[in-house]
C-alpha positions in Angstrom: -15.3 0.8 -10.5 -12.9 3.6 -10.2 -8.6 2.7 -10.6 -6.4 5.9 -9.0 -3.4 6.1 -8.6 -1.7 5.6 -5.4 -0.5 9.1 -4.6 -3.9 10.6 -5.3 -5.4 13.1 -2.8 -4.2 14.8 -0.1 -3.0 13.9 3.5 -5.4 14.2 5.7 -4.7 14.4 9.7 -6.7 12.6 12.0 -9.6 14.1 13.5 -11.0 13.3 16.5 -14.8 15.1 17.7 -14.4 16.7 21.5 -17.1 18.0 23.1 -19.4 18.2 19.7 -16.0 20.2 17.6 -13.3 18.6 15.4 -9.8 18.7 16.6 -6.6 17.8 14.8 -5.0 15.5 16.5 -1.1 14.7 16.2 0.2 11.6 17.8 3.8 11.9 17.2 6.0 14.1 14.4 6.8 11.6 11.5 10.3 12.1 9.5 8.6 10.6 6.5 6.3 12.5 4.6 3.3 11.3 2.7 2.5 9.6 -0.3 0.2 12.0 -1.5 0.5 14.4 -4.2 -3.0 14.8 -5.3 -2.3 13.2 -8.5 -5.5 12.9 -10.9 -4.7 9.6 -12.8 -7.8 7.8 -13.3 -9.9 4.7 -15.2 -13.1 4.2 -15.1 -15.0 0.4 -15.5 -18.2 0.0 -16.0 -19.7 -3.8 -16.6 -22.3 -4.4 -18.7 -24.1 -6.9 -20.8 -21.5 -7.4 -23.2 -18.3 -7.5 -20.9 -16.6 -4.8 -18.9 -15.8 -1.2 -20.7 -12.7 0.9 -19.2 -12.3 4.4 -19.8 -9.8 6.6 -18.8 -10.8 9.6 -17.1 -7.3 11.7 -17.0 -3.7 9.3 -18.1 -1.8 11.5 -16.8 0.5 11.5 -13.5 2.1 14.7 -11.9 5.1 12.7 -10.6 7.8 10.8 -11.7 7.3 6.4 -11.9 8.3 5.0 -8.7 12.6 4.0 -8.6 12.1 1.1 -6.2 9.0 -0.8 -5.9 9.9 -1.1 -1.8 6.5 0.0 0.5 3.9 0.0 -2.4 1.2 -1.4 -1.1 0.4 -3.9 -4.2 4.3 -4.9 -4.9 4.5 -5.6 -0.9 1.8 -8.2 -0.8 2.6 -11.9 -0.8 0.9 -15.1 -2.2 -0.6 -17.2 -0.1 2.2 -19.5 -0.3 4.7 -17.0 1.0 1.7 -15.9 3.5 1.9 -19.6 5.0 5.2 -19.3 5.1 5.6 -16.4 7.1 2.5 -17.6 9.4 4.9 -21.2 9.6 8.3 -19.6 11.0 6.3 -17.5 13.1 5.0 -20.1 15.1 8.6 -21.7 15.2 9.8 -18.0 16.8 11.6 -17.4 14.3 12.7 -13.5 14.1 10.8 -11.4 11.6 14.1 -10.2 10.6 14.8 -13.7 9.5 11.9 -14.5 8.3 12.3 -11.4 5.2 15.6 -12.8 4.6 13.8 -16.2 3.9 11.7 -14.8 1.8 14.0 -12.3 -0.6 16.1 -15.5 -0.9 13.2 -17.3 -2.1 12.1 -14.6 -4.7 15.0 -12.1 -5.0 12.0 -9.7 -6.7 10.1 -10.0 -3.6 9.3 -6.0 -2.6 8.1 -7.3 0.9 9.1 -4.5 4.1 9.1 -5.7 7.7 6.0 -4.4 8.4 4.3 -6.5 6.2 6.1 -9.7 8.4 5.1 -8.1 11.2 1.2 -7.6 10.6 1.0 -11.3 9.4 
């Protein structure tokens, strides 16, 4: 198993194939930029017969830690609790806007956006 860092790689644009060639294709101009910075932070895991053995590849980041854990994709999630939750006060039409609200007042560390409300 390889563990990168989040911001690894490069942006890539989407490619669609016309007529047998690959064409860029941009659906709309995005005020946010990416992610991406092509850092090379990596661990490697390997599991054997006596357990698992991690190795680290490159420790070292080319950016600065994160200031506010808001939009990372693994401080975003919820438990399944939170996840029933959300799924609950849907069905009730209750406004996704409220239903965050709900949420950060349950866990005031909760880094949840509204577009993780929104795709549950």
């Amino acid at each position: 198993m390889r563990f990168s860092c989040e911001m690894s790689g490069k942006y890539r644009p989407f490619v669609k194939k016309v007529e047998g060639k690959e064409v860029v294709v941009k659906k709309r101009v995005r005020s946010m930029g990416t992610k991406k910075c092509e850092c090379s932070f990596e661990l490697k895991a390997v599991k054997g017969n006596d357990g698992w053995s991690v190795s680290i590849h490159n420790g070292t980041h080319n950016h600065p830690p994160a200031v506010y854990l808001e939009g990372h994709s693994y401080a975003g999630r919820l438990s399944l609790e939170q996840t029933a939750t959300v799924v609950d006060l849907s069905v009730f039409l209750v406004k996704p806007k409220e239903i965050l609200t709900h949420l950060k007042v349950q866990d005031p560390q909760n880094a949840t956006t509204m577009k993780i409300a929104y795709n549950i």
